[in-house]
Kinemage of the C-alpha trace (Angstrom):
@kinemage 1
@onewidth
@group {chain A} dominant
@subgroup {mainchain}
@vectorlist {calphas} color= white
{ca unk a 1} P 34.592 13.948 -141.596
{ca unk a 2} L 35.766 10.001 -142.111
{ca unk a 3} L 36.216 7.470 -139.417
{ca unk a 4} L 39.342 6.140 -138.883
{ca unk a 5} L 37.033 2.750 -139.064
{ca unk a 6} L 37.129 0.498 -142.033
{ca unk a 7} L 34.628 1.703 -144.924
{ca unk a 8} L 31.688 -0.632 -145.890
{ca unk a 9} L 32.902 -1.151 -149.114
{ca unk a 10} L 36.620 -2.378 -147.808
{ca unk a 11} L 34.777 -4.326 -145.351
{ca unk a 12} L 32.882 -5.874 -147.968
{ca unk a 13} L 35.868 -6.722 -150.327
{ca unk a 14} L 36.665 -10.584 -149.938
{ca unk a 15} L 40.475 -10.162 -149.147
{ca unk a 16} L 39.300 -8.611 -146.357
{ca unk a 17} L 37.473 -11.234 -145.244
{ca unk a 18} L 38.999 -13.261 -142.089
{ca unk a 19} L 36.307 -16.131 -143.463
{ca unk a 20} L 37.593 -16.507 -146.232
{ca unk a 21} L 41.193 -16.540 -144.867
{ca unk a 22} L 40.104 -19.317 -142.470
{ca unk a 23} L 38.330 -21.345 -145.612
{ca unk a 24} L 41.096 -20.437 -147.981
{ca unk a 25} L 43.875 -21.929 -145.687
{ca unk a 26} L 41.726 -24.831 -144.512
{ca unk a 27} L 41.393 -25.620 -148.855
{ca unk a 28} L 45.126 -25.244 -148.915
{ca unk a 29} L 45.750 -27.263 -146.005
{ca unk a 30} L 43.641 -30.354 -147.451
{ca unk a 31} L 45.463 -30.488 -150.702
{ca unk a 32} L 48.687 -30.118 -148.980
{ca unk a 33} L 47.551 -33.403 -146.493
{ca unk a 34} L 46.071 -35.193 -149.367
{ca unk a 35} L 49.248 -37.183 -151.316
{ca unk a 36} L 51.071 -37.526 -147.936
{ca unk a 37} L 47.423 -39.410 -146.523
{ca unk a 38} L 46.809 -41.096 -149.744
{ca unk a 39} L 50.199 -43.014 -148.799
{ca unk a 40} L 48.257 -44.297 -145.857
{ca unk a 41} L 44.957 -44.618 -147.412
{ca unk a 42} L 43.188 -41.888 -145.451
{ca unk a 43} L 40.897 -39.191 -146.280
{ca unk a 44} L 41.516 -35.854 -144.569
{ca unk a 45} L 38.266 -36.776 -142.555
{ca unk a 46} L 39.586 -39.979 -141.675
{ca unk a 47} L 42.871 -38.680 -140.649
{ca unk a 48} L 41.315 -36.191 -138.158
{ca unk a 49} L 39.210 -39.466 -136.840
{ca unk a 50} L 42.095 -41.361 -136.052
{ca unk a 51} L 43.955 -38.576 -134.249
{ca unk a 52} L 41.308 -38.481 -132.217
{ca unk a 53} L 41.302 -42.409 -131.461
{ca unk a 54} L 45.164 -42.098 -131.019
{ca unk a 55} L 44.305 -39.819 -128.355
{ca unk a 56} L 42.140 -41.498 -126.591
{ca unk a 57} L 40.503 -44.995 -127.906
{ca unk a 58} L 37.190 -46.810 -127.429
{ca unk a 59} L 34.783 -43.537 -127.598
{ca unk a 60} L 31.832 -43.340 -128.367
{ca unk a 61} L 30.022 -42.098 -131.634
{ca unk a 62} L 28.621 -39.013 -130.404
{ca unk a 63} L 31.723 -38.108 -128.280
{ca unk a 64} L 34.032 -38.303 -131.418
{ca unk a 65} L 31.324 -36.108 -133.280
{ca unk a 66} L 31.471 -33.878 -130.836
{ca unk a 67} L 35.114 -33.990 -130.629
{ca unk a 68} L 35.253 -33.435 -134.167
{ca unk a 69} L 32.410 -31.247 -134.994
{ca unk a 70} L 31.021 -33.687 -137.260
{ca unk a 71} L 27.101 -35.075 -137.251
{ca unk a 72} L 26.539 -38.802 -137.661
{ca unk a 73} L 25.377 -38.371 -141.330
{ca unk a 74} L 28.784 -37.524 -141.960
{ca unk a 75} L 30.801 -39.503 -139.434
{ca unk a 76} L 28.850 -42.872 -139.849
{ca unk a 77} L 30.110 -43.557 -143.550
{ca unk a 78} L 33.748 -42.277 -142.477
{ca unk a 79} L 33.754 -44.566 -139.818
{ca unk a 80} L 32.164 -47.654 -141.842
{ca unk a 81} L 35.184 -46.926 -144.214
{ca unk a 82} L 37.616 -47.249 -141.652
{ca unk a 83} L 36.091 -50.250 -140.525
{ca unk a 84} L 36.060 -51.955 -144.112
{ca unk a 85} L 40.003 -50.624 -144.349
{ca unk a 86} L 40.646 -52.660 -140.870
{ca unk a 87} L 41.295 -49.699 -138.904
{ca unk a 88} L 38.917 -49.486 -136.583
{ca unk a 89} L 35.617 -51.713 -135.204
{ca unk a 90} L 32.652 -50.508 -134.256
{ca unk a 91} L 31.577 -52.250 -131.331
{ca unk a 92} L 27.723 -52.062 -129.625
{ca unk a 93} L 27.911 -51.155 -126.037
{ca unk a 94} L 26.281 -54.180 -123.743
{ca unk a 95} L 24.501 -51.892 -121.887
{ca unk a 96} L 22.904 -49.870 -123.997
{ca unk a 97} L 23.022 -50.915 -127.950
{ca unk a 98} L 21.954 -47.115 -129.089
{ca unk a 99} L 25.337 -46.747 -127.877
{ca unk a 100} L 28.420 -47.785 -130.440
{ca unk a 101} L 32.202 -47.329 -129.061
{ca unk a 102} L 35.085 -47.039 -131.982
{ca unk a 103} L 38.081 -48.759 -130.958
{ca unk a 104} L 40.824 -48.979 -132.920
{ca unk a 105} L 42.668 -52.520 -134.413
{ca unk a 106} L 46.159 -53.489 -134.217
{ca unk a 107} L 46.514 -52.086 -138.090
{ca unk a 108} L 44.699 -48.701 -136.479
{ca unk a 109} L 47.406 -48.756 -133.669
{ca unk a 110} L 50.125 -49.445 -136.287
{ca unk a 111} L 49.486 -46.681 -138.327
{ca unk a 112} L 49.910 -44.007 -135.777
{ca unk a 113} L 53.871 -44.496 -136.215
{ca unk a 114} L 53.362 -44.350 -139.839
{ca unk a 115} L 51.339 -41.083 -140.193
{ca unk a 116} L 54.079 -39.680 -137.538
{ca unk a 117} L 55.717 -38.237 -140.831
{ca unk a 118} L 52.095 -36.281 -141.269
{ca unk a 119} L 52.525 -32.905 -139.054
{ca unk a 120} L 56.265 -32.349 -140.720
{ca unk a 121} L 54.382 -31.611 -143.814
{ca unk a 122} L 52.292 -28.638 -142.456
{ca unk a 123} L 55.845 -27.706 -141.005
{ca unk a 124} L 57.883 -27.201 -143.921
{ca unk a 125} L 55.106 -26.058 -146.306
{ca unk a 126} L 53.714 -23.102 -143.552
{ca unk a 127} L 58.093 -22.205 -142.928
{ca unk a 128} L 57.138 -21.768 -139.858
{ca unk a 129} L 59.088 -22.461 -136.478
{ca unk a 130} L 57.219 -24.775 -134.016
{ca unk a 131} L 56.243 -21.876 -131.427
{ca unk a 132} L 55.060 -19.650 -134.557
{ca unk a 133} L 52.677 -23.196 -135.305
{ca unk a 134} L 51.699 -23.550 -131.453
{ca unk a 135} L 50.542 -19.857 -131.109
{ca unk a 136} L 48.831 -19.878 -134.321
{ca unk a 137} L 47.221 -23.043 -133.826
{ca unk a 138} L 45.997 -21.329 -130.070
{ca unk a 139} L 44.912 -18.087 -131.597
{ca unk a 140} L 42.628 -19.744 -134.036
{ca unk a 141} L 41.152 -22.310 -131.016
{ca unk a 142} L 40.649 -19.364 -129.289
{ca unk a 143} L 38.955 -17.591 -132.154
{ca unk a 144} L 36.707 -20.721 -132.693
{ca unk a 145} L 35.781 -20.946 -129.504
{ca unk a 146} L 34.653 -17.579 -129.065
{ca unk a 147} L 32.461 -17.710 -132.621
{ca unk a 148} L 31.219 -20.799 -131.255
{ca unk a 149} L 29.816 -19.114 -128.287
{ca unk a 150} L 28.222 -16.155 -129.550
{ca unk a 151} L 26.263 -18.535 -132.448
């Protein structure tokens, strides 16, 4: 008698594979951001820093790691890149010097009305309508968030 269930050799097939979905769009998603933030001298990484500091400026190291999922081996030298690019400064907190706070410059501030033009991209490449985007975007969050709690 067969299960109605998925066989292990279908689950094992990579098309089947919701990671690979999730990497495979991700991939596609980069290359589709990557002329458009060229234009504003960004990395992909970089971009996601700054929509962070749009958000809300002056945090901290680890809170924009955190916020971003990113450890300071990889965040430092993102960081020191938008510093040399005049983006950002890195600035020691008086009270405790461990501590560094990234607050954007004027340029940083400035180039949130330029990279407006960014999420249209994502828009017309995906043909989607903006609620299609909003519950995607919510089922994935969702998703991550639950993968995140049971590792």
């Amino acid at each position: 008698m067969r299960s109605t269930a998925i066989n292990a050799d279908e689950m094992l097939k990579l098309d089947n594979q919701l990671c690979f979905a999730v990497y495979s769009a991700s991939l596609a998603m980069t290359r589709l951001y990557k002329p458009v933030l060229e234009k504003l001298q960004l990395t992909y990484p970089q971009y996601l820093v700054m929509l962070a500091l749009w958000e809300q400026d002056g945090l901290m190291v680890s809170e924009l790691g955190e916020r971003l999922s990113l450890d300071s081996g990889t965040l430092t030298p993102l960081l020191k890149r938008l510093e040399a690019n005049g983006y950002v400064a890195r600035v020691r907190d008086v009270a405790d010097e461990r501590r560094v706070h990234i607050t954007l410059t004027a340029a940083g501030r400035r180039l949130k009305n330029r990279a407006s033009s960014v999420p249209a991209c994502l828009m017309a490449a995906a043909e989607c309508s903006v609620p299609e985007l909003v519950s995607l975007t919510q089922q994935i969050q969702s998703l991550r968030d639950r993968i995140r709690k049971a590792a």
